[in-house]
N, CA, C and O atoms as a GROMACS GRO file, in nm:
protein
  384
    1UNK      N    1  -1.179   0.119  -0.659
    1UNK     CA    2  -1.109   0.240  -0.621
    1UNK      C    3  -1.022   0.287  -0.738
    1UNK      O    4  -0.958   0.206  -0.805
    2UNK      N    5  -1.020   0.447  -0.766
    2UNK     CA    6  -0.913   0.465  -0.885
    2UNK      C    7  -0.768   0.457  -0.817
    2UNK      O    8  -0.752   0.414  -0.703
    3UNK      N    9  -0.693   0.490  -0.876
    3UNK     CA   10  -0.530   0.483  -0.834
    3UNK      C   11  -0.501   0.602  -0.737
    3UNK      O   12  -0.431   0.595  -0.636
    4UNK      N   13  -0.585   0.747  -0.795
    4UNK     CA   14  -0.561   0.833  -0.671
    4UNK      C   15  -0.584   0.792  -0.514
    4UNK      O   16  -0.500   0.799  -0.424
    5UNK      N   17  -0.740   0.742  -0.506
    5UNK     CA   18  -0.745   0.656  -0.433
    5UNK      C   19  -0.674   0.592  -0.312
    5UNK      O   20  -0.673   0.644  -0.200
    6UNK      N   21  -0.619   0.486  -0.341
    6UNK     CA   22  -0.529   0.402  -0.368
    6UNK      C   23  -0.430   0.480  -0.293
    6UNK      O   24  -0.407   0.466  -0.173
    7UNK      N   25  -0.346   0.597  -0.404
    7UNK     CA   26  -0.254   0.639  -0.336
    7UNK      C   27  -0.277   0.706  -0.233
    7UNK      O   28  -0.190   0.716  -0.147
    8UNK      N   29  -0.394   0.765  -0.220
    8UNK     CA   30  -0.407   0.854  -0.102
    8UNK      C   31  -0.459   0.745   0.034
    8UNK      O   32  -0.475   0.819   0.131
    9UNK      N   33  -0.484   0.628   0.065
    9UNK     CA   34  -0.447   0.563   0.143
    9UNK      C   35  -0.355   0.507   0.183
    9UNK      O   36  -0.342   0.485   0.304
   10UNK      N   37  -0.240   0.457   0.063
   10UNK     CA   38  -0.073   0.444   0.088
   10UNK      C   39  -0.014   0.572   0.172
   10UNK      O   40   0.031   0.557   0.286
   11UNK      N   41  -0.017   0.709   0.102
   11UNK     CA   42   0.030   0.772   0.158
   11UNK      C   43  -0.015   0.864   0.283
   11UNK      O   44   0.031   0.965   0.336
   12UNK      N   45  -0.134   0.776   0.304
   12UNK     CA   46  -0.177   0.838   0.483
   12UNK      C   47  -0.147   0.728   0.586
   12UNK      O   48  -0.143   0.766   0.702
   13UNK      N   49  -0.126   0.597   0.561
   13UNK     CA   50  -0.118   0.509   0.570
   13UNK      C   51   0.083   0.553   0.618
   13UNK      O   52   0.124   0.530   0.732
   14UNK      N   53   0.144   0.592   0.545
   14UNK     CA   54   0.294   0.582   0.540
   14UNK      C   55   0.329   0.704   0.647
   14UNK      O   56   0.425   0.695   0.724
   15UNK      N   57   0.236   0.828   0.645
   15UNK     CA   58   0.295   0.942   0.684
   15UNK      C   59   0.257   0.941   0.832
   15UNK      O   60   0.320   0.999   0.921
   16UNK      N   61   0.123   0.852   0.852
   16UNK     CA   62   0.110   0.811   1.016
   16UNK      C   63   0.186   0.692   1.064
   16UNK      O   64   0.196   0.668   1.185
   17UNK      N   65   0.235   0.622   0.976
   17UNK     CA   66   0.338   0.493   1.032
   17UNK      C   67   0.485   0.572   1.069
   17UNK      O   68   0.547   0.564   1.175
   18UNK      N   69   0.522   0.654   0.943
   18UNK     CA   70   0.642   0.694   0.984
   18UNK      C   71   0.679   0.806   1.004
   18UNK      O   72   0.797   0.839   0.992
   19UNK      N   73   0.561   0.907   1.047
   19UNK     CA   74   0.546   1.032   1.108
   19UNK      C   75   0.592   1.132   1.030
   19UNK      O   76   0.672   1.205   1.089
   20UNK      N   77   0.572   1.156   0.934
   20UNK     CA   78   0.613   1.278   0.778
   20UNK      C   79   0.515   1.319   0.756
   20UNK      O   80   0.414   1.250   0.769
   21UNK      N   81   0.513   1.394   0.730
   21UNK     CA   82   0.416   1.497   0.615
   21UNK      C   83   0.390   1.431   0.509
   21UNK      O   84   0.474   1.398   0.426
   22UNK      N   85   0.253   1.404   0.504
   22UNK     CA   86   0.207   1.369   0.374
   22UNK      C   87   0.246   1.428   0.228
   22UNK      O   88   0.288   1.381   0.122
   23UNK      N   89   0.205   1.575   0.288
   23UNK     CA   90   0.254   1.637   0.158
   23UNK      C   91   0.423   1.587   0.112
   23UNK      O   92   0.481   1.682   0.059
   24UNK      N   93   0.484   1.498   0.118
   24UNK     CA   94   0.670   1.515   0.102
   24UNK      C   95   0.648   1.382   0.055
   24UNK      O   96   0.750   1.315   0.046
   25UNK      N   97   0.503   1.308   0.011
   25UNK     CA   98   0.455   1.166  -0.021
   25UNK      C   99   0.433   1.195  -0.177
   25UNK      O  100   0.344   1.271  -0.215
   26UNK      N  101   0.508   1.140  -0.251
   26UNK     CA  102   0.487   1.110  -0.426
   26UNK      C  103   0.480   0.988  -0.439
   26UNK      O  104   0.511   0.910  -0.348
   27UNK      N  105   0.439   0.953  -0.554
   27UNK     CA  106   0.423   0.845  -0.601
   27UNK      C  107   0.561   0.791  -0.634
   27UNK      O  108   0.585   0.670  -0.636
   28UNK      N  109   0.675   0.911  -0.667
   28UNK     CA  110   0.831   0.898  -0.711
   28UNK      C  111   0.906   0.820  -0.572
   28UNK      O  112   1.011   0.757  -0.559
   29UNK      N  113   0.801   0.858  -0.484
   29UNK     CA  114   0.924   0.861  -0.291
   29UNK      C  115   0.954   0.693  -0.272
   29UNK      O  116   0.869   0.610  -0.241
   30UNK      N  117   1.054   0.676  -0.291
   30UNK     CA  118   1.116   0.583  -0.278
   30UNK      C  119   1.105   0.579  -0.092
   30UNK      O  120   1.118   0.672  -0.013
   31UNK      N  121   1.071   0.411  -0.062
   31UNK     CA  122   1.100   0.364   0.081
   31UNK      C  123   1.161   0.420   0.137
   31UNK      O  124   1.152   0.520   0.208
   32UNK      N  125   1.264   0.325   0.094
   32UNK     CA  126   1.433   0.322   0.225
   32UNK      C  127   1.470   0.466   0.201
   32UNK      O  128   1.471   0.546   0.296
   33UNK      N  129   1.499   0.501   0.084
   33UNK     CA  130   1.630   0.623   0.021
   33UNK      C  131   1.540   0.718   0.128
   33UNK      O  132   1.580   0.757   0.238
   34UNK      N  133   1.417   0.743   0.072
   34UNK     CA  134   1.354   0.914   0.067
   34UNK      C  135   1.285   0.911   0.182
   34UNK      O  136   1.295   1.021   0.237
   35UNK      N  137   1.172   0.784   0.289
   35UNK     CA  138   1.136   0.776   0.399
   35UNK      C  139   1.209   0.708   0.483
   35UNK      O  140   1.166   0.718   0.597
   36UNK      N  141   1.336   0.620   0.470
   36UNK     CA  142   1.396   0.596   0.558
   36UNK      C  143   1.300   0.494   0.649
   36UNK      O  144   1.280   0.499   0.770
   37UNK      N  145   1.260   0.421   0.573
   37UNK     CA  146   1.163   0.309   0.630
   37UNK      C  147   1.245   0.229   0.656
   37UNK      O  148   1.332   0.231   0.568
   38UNK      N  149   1.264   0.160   0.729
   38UNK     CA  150   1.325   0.000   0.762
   38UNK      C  151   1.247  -0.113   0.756
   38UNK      O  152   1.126  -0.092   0.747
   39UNK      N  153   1.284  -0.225   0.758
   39UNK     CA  154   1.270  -0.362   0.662
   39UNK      C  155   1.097  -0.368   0.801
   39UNK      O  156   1.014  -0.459   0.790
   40UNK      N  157   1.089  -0.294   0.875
   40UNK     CA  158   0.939  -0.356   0.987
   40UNK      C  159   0.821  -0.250   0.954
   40UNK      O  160   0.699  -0.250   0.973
   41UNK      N  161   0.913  -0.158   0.894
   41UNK     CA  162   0.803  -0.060   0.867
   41UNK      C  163   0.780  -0.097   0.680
   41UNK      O  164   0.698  -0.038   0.609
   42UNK      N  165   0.832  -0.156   0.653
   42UNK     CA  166   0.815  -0.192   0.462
   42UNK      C  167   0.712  -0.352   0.555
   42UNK      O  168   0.592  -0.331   0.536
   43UNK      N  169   0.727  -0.447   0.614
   43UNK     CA  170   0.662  -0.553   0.632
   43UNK      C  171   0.508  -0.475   0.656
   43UNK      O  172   0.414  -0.502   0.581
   44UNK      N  173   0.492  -0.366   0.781
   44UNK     CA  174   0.388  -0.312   0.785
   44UNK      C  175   0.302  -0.286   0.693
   44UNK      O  176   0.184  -0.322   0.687
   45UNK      N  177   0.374  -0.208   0.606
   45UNK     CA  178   0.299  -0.174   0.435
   45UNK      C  179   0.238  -0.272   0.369
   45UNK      O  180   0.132  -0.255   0.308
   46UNK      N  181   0.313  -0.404   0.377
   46UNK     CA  182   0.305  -0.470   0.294
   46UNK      C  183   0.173  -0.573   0.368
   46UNK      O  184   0.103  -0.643   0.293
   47UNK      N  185   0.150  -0.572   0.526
   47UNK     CA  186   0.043  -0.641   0.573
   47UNK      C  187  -0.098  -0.550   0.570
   47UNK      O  188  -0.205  -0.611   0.572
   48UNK      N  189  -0.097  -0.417   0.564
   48UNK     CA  190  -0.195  -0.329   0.528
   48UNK      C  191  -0.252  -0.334   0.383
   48UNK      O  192  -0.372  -0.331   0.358
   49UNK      N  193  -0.135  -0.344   0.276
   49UNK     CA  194  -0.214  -0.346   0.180
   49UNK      C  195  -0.275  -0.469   0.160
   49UNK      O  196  -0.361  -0.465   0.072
   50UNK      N  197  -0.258  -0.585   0.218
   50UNK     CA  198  -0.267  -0.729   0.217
   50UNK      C  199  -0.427  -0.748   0.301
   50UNK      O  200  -0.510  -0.836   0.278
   51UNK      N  201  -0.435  -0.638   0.399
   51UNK     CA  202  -0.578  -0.630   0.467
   51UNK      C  203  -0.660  -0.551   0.453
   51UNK      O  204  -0.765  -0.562   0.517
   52UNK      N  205  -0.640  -0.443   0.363
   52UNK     CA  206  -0.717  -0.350   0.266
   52UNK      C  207  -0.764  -0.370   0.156
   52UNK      O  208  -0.854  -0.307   0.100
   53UNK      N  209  -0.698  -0.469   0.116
   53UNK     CA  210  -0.716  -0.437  -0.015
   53UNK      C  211  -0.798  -0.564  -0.068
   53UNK      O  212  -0.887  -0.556  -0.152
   54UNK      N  213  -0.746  -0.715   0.009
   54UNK     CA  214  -0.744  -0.838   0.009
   54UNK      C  215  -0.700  -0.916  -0.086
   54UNK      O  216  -0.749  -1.019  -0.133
   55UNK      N  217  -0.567  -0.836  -0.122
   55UNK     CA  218  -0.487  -0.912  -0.195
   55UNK      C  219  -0.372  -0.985  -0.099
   55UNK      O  220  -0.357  -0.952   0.019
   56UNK      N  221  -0.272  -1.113  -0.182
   56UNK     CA  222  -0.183  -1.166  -0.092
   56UNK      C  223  -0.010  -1.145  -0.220
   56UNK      O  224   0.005  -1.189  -0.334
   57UNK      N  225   0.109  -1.044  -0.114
   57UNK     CA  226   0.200  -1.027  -0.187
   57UNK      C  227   0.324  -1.130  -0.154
   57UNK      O  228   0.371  -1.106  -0.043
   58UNK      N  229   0.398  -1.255  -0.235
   58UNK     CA  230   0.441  -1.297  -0.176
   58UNK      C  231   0.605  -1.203  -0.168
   58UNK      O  232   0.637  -1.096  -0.219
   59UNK      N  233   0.662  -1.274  -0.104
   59UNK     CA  234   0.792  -1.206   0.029
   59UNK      C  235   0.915  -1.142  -0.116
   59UNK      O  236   0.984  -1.040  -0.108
   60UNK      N  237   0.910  -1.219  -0.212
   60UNK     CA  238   0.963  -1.155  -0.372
   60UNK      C  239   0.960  -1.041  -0.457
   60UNK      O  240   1.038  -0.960  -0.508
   61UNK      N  241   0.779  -1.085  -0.451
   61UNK     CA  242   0.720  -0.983  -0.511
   61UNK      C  243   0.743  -0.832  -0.417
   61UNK      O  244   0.788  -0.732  -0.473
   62UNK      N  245   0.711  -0.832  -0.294
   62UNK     CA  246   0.729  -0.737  -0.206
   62UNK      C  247   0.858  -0.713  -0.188
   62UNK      O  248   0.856  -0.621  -0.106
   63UNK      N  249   0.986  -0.740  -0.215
   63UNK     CA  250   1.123  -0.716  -0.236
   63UNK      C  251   1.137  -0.629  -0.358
   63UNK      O  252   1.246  -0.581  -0.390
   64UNK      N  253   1.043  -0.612  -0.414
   64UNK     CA  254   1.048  -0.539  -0.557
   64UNK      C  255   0.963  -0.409  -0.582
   64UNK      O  256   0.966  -0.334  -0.680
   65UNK      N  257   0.889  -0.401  -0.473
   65UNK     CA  258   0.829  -0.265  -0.450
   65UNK      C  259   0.893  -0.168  -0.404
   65UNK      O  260   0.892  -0.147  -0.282
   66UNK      N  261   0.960  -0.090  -0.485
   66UNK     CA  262   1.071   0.019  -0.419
   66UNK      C  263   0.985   0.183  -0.385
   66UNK      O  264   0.989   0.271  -0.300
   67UNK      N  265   0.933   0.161  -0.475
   67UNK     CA  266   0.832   0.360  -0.441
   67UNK      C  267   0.676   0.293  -0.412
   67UNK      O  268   0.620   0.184  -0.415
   68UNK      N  269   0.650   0.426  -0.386
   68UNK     CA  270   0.521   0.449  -0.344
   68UNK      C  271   0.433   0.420  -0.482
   68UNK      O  272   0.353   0.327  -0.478
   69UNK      N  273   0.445   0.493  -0.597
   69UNK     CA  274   0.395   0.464  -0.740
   69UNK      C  275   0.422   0.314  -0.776
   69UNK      O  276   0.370   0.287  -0.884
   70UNK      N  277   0.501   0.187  -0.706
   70UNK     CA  278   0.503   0.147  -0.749
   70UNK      C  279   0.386  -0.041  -0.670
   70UNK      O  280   0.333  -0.142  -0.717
   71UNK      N  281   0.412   0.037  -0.508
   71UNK     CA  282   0.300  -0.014  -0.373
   71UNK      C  283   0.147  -0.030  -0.511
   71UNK      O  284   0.078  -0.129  -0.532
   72UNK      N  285   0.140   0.113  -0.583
   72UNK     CA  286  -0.024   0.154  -0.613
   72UNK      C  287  -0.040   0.111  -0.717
   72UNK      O  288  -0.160   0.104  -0.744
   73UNK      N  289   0.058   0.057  -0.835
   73UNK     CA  290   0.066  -0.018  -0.937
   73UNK      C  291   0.041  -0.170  -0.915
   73UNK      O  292  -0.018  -0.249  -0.989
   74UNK      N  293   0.089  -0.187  -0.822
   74UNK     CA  294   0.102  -0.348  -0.747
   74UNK      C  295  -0.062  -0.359  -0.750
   74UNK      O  296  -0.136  -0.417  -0.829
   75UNK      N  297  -0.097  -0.260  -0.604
   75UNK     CA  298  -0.269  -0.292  -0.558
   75UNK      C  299  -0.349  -0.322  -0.724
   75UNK      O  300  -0.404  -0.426  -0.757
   76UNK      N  301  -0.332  -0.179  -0.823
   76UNK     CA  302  -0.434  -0.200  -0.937
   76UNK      C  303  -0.390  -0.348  -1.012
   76UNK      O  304  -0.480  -0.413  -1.064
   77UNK      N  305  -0.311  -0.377  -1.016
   77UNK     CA  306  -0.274  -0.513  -1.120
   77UNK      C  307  -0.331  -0.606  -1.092
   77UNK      O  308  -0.391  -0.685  -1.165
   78UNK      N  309  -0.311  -0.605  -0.919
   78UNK     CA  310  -0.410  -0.754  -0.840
   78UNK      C  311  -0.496  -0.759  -0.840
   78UNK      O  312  -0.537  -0.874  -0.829
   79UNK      N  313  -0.609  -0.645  -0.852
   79UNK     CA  314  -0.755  -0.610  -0.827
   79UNK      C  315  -0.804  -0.583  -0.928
   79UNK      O  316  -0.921  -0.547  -0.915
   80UNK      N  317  -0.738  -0.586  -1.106
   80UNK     CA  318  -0.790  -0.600  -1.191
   80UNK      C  319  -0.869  -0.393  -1.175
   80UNK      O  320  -0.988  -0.365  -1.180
   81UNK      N  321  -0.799  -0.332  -1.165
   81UNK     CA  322  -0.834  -0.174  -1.124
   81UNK      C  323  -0.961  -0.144  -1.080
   81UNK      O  324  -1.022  -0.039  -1.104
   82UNK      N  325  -1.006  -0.251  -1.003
   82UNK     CA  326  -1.117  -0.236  -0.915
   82UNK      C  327  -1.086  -0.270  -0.743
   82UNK      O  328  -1.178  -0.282  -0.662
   83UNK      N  329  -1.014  -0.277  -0.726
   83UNK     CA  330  -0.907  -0.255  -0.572
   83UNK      C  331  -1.083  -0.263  -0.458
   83UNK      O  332  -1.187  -0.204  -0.489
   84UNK      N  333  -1.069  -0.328  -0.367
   84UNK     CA  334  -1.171  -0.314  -0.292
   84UNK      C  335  -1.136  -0.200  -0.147
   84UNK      O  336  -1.025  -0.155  -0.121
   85UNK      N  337  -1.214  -0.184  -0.099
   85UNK     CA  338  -1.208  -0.098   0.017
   85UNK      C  339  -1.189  -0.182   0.141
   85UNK      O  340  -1.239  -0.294   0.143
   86UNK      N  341  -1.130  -0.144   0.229
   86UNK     CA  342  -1.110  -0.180   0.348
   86UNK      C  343  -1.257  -0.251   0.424
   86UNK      O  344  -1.255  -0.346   0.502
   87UNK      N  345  -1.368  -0.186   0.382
   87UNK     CA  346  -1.510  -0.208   0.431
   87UNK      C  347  -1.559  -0.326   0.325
   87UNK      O  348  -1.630  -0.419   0.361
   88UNK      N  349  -1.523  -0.313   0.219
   88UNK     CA  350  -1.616  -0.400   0.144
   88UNK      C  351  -1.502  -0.545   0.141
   88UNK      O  352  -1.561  -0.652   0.156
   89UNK      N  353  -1.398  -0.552   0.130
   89UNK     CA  354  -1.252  -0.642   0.196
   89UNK      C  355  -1.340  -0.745   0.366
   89UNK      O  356  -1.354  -0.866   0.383
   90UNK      N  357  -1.365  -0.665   0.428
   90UNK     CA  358  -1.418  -0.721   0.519
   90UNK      C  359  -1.583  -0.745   0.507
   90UNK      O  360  -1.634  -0.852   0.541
   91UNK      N  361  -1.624  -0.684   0.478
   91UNK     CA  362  -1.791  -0.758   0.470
   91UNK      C  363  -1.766  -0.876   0.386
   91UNK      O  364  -1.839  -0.973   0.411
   92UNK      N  365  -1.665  -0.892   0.278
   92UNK     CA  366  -1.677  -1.004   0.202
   92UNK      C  367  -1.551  -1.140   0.242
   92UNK      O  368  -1.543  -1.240   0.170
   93UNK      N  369  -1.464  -1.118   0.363
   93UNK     CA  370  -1.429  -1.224   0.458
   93UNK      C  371  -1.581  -1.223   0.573
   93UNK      O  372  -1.626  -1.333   0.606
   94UNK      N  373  -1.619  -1.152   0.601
   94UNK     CA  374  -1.705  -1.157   0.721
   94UNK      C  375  -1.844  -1.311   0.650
   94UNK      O  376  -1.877  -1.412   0.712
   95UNK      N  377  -1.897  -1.259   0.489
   95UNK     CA  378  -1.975  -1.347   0.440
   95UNK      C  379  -1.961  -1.464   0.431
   95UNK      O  380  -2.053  -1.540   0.400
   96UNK      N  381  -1.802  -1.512   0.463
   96UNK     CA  382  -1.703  -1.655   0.397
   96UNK      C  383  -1.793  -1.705   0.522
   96UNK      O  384  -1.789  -1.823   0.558
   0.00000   0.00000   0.00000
């Protein structure tokens, strides 16, 4: 997946969790400050991208994800900028 990608599942992903307008979603939008996420709706994020993507963030690393640009920086670093899809994430637990 490229990073647009990427972001455009973070931020459909964020604007149906916490009911905003996508469009008001940057890569700049900080969590807490600018969506006013709280610490169950940042755990949420952080178990979606963990089942999308099939990467694992530990509880540190995820203390350090403050924006949205920075959720989509995380996914490409782990996935070596080949990020898997939600479908191909599961056909390849389903093969284990």
């Amino acid at each position: 997946m490229t990073r647009d990608e990427i972001f455009q599942v973070i931020r459909g992903h964020l604007a149906d969790e916490l009911e905003v307008d996508p469009d008001t979603i940057s890569e700049a939008t900080r969590f807490k400050e600018d969506l006013e996420a709280d610490s169950l709706d940042l755990y949420t994020l952080v178990q979606e991208l963990e089942d999308s993507y099939g990467v694992r963030i530990s509880d540190e690393r995820a203390s350090q994800i403050r924006t949205v640009g920075q959720a989509v920086e995380f996914v490409l670093s782990v996935s070596g900028g080949g990020a898997q899809t939600s479908a191909s994430a599961s056909s390849a637990r389903d093969a284990e």
